[in-house]
VOBA-1610 file (N, C-alpha, C; in pm, whole numbers, padded with zeros to 5 digits, always signed):
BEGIN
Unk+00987-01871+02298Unk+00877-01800+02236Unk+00844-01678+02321Unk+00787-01574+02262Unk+00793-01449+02345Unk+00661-01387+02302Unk+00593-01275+02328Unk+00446-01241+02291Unk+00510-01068+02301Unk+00472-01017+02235Unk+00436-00892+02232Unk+00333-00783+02145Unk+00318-00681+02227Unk+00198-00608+02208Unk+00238-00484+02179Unk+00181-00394+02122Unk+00182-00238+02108Unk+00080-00197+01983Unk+00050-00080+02013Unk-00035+00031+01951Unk+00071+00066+01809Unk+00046+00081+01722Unk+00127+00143+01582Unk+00053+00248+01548Unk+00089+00387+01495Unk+00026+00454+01433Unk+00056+00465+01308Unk-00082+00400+01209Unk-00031+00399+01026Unk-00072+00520+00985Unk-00005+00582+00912Unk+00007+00719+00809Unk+00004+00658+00688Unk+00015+00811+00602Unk-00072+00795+00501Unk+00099+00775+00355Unk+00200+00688+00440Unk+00253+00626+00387Unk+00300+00519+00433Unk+00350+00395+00349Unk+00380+00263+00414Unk+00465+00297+00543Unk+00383+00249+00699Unk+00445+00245+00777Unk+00436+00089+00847Unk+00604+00043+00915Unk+00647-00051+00927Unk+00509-00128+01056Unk+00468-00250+01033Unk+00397-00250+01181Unk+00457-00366+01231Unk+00495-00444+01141Unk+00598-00621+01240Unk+00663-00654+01152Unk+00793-00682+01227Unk+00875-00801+01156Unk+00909-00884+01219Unk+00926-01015+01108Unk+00904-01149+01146Unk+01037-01183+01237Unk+00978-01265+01336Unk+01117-01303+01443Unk+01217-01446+01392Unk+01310-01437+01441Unk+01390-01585+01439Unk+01285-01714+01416Unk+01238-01800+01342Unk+01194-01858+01392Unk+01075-01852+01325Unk+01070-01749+01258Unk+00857-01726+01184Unk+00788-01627+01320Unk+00705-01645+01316Unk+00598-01548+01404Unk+00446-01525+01354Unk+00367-01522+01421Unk+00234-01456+01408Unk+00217-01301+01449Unk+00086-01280+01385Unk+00097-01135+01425Unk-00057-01098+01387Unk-00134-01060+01495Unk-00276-01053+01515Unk-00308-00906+01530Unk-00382-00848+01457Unk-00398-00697+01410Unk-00571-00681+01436Unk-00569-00563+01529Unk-00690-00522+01541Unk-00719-00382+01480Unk-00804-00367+01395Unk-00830-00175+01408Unk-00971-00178+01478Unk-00981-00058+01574Unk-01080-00033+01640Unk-01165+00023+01565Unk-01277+00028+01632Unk-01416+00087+01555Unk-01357+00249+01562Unk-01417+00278+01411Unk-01413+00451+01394Unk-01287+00430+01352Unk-01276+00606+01283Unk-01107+00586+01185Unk-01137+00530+01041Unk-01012+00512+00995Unk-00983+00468+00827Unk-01014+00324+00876Unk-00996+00289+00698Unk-00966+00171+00674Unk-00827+00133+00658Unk-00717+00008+00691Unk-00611+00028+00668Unk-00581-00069+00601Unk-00466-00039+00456Unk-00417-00097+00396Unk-00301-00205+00433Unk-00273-00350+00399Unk-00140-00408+00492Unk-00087-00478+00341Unk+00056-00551+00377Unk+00100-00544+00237Unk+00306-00491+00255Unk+00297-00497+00159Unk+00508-00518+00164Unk+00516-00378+00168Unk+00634-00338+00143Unk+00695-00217+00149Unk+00635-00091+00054Unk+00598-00178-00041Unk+00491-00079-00166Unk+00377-00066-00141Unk+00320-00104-00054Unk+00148-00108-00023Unk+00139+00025-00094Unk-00044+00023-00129Unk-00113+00126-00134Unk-00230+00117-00115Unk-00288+00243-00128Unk-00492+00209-00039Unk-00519+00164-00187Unk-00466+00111-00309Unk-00505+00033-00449Unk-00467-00082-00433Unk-00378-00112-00386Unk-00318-00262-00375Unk-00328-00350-00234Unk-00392-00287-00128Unk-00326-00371-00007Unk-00452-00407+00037Unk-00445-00525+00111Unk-00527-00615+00181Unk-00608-00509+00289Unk-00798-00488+00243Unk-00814-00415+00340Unk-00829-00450+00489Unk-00810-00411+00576Unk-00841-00399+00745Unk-00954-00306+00764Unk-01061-00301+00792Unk-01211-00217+00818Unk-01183-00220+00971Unk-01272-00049+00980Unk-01318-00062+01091Unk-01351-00182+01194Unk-01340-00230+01301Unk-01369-00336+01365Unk-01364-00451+01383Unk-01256-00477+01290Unk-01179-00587+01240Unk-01067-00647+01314Unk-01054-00796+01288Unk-00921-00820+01346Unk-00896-00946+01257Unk-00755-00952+01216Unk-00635-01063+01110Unk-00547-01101+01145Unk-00477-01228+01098Unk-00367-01258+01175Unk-00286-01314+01031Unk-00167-01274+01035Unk-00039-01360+00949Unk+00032-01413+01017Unk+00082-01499+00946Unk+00225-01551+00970Unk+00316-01487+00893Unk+00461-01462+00986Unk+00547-01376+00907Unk+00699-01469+00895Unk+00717-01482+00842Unk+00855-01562+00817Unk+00993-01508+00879Unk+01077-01542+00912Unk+01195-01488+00956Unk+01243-01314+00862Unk+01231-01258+00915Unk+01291-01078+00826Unk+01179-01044+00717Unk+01039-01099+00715Unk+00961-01086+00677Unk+00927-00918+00734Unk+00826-00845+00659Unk+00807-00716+00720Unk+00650-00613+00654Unk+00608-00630+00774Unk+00467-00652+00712Unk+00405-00475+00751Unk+00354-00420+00634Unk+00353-00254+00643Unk+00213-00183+00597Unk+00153-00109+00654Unk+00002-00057+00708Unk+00035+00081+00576Unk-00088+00126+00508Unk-00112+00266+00471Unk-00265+00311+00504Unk-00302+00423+00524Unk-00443+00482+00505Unk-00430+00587+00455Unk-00543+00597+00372Unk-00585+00698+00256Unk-00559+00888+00324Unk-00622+00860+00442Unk-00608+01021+00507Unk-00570+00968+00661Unk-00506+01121+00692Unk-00483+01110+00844Unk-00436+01023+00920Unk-00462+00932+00991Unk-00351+00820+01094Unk-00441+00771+01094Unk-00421+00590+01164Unk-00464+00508+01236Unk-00453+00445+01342Unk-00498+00426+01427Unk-00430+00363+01544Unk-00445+00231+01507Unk-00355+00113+01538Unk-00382-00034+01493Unk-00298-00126+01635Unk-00411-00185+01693Unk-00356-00312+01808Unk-00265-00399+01737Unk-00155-00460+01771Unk-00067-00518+01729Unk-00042-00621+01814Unk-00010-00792+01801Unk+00030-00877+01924Unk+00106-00998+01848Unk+00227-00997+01857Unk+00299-01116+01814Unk+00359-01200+01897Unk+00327-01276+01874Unk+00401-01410+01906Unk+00515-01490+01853Unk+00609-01602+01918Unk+00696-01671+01864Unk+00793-01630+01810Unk+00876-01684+01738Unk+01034-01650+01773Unk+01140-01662+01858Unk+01206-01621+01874Unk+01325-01756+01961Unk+01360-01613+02026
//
């Protein structure tokens, strides 16, 4: 099992933020206060269809093996905390 972390910056088209490891995985998403709201969701997301993330928020999935889990916001960028776990 392995843990990792990084910063993603989501644009204002589906951008990639985790995929799922060997094994399944979690994946715990923070957006900081201030900024968009960000959309999460498959390869088609949109700020109409995707699960919102607010300001000051934090979520966690489970992602299945080649699973691939992808951020949009309406204007400008986002910065989004990222930390997964598990996988072989």
């Amino acid at each position: 099992m392995s843990l990792n972390g990084s910063v993603v910056t989501v644009g204002t088209s589906a951008t990639a933020i985790a995929t799922g490891k060997v094994g399944a995985s979690y994946v715990y998403l923070h957006a900081p206060t201030g900024g968009n709201t960000i959309f999460l969701g498959p390869s088609t997301v949109t700020t109409a269809n995707g699960f919102e993330l607010h300001k000051g928020e934090a979520v966690s999935f489970w992602l299945a093996e080649t699973d691939v889990l992808y951020g949009i916001v309406a204007t400008s960028t986002q910065a989004l905390m990222v930390m997964q776990s598990g996988g072989r």
